[in-house]
C-alpha positions as CSV (number, residue, x, y, z in Angstrom):
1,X,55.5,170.0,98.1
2,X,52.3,172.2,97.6
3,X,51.0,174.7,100.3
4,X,48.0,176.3,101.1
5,X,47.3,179.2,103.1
6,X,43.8,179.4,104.8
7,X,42.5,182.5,106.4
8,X,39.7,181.9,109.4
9,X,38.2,185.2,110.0
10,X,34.6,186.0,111.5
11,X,32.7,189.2,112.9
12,X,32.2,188.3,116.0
13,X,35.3,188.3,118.0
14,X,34.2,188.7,121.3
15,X,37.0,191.4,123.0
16,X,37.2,193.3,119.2
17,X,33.8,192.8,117.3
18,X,33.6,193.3,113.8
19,X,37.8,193.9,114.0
20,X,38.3,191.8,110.8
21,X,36.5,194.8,108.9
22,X,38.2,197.6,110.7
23,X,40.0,199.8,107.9
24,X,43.8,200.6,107.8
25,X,45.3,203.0,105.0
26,X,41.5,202.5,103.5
27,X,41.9,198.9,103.5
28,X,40.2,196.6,105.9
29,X,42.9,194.1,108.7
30,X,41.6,191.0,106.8
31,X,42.4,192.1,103.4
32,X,46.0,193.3,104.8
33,X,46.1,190.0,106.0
34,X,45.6,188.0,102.9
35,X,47.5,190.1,100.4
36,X,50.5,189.7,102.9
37,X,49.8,185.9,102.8
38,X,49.6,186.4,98.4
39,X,53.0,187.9,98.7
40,X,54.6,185.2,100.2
41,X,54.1,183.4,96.9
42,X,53.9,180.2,98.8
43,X,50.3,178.6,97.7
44,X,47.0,179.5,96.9
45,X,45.5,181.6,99.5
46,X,41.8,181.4,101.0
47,X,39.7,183.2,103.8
48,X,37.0,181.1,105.3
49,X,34.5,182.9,107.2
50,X,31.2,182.2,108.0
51,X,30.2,186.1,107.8
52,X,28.9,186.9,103.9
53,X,30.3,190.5,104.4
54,X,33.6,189.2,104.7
55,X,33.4,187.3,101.5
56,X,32.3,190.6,99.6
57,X,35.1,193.0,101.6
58,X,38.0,190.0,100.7
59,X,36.4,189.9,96.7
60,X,35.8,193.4,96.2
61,X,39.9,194.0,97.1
62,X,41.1,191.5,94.8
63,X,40.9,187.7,97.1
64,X,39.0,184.3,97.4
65,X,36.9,183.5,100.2
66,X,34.1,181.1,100.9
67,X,32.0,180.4,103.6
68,X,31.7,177.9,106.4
69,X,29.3,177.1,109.0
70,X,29.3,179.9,112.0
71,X,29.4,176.6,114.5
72,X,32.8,176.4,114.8
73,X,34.4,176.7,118.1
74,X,38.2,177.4,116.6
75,X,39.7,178.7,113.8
76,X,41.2,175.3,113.0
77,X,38.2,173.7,112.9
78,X,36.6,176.6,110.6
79,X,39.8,175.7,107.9
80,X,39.1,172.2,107.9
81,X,35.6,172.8,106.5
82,X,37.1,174.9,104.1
83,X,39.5,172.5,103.1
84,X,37.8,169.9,102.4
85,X,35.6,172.2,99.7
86,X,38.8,172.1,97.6
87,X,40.5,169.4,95.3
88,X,43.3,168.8,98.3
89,X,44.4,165.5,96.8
90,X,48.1,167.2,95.8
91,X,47.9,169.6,98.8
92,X,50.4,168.5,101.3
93,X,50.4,171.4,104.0
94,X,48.0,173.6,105.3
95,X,49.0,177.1,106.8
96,X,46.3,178.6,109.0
97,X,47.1,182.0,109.2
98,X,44.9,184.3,112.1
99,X,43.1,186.8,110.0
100,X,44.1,189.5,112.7
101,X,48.0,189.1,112.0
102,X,48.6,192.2,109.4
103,X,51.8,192.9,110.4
104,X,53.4,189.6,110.0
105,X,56.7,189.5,108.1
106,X,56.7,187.8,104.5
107,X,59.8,186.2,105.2
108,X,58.7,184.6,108.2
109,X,55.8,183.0,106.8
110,X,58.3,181.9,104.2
111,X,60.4,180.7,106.7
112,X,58.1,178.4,108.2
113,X,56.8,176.8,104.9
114,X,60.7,175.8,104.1
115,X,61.1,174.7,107.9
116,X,58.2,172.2,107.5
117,X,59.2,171.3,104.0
118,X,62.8,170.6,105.4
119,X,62.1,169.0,108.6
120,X,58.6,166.9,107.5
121,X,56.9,167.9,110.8
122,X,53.3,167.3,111.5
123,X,52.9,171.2,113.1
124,X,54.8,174.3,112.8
125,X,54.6,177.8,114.2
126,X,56.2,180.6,114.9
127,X,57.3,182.8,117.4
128,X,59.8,185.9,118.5
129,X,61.9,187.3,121.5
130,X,59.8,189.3,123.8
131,X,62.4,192.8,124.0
132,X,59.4,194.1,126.2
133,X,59.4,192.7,129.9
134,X,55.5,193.5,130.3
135,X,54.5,191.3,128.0
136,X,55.5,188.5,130.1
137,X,52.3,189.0,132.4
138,X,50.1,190.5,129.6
139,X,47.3,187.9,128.8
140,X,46.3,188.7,125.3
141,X,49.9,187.9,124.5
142,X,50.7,184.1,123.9
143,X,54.2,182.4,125.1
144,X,55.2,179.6,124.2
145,X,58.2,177.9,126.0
146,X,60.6,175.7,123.5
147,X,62.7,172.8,124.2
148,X,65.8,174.9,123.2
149,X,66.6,178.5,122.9
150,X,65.5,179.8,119.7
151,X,68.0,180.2,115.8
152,X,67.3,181.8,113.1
153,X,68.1,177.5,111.4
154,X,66.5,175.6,113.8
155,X,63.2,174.4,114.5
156,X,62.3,173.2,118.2
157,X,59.1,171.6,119.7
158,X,57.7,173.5,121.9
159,X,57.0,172.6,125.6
160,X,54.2,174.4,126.4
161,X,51.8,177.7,125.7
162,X,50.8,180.0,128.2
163,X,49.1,183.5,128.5
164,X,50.5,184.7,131.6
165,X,54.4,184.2,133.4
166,X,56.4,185.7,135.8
167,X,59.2,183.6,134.4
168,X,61.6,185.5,131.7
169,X,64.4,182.5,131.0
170,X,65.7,182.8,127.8
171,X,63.6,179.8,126.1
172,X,60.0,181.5,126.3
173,X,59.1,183.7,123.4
174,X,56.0,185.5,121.9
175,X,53.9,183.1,119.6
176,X,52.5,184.4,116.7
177,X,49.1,183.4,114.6
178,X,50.3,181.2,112.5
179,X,50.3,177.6,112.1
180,X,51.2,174.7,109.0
181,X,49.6,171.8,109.4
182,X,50.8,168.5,107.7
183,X,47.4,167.4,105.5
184,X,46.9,164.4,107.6
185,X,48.0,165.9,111.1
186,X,45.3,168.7,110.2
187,X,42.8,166.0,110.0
188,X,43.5,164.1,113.4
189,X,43.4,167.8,115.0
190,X,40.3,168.3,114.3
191,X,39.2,164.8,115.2
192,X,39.8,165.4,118.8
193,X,37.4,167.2,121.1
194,X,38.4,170.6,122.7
195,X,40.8,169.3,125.9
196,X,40.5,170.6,129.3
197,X,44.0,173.2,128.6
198,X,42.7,174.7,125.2
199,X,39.3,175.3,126.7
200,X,41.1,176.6,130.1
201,X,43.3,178.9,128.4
202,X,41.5,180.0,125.4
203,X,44.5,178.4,123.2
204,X,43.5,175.3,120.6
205,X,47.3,174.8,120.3
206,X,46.9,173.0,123.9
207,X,44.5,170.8,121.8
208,X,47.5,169.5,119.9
209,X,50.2,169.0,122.9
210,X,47.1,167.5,125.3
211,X,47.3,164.9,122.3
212,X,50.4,163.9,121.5
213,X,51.0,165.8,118.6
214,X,54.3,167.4,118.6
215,X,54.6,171.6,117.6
216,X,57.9,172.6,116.5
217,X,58.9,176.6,116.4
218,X,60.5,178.6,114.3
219,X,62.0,182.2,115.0
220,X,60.1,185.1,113.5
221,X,62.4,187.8,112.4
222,X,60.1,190.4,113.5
223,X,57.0,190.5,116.5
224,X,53.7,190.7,115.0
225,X,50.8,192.5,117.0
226,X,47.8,190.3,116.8
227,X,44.7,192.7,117.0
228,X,42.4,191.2,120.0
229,X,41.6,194.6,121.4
230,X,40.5,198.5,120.6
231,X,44.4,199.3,121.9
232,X,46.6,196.8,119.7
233,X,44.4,198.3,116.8
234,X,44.9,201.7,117.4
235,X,49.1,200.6,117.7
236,X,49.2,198.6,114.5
237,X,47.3,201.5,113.3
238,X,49.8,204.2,113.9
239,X,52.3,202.0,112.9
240,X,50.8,201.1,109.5
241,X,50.0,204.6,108.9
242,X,53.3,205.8,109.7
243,X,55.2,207.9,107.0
244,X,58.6,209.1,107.9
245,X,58.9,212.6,106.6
């Protein structure tokens, strides 16, 4: 089974512009990103961006990138487009991994390539134990809620994604931005409009449960701070920078 990891990054996030450029340890979030996704040895990797200074940062440290159309309203929809611009005839998944993930654990992203491998899903993600009660009612971090509590061996669909709860039952968890797509269910995805939840939410994953298409979850070892504001990276800032004496 052959894998590819596809990176959609742009400049012009609208909480965090021009975040995907921002530099860590003299490196910039989306080149973290990628060379976490190389180290995973999993598949070729790509970034797909419709912003040219992208494609120079990702080159100039080492990656590929190419560029899309800046039309796209999700980052799904930007990795189809790049997908198609590659010979995908023996690829058989697709992991979309957010290009402001560069914290994410190797071995998770590991972890869910051998779950969907194993399992022959259609969609995959991940997501990890929320140890910090605040997060339940913080909106800039996803829950998901799964059909059964969470092991590190099994693999669960999930019921439903959310920004906000004041619910904290042991089967809701803090998704991370990460998802594999079977080759064909990437394809029907993306043949669907935006629905009514992903548009009222903000989340394309509703796109996928407001169609019938089934998301199964996988338990990250470690939680992994998406950057969506000026505060998450200054946090995954100190903690990247961090060297015990």
């Amino acid at each position: 089974m052959k894998t590819i990891i596809i990176i959609p990054s742009r400049l012009s996030a609208t909480r965090l512009p021009g975040k995907p450029l921002l530099k860590v340890n003299g490196l910039s979030i989306i080149s973290h990103v990628f060379k976490k996704a190389e180290s995973a040895n999993i598949g070729e990797v790509v970034v797909a961006t419709e912003d040219q200074e992208i494609v120079d940062d990702v080159k100039k440290n080492g990656g590929q990138a190419i560029m899309t159309k800046n039309s796209h309203k999700t980052g799904t929809d930007r990795i189809y487009e790049a997908f198609l611009k590659f010979d995908n005839s023996k690829i058989d998944f697709v992991m979309n991994l957010q290009g402001d993930e560069p914290l994410i654990n190797i071995n998770d992203i590991k972890n869910l390539n051998n779950q969907m491998i194993k399992n022959n899903c259609k969609l995959g993600t991940l997501a990890s134990k929320i140890l910090d009660k605040k997060l339940y009612e913080d909106e800039s971090v996803v829950k998901v809620m799964t059909e059964e509590s969470l092991t590190k061996t099994n693999f669960p669909e999930a019921v439903d994604f959310f920004r906000k709860t004041f619910d904290q039952n042991k089967k809701i968890y803090q998704h991370l931005g990460i998802y594999c797509y079977q080759k064909e269910t990437l394809k029907e995805f993306v043949s669907y409009k935006q629905s009514y939840n992903e548009i009222k939410y903000k989340l394309e994953q509703c796109r996928a449960l407001d169609n019938n298409i089934d998301i199964n979850v996988a338990l990250a070892k470690t939680s992994s701070i998406g950057v969506d504001t000026e505060e998450d990276f200054l946090a995954i800032k100190k903690i990247m920078e961090y060297k015990p004496k």
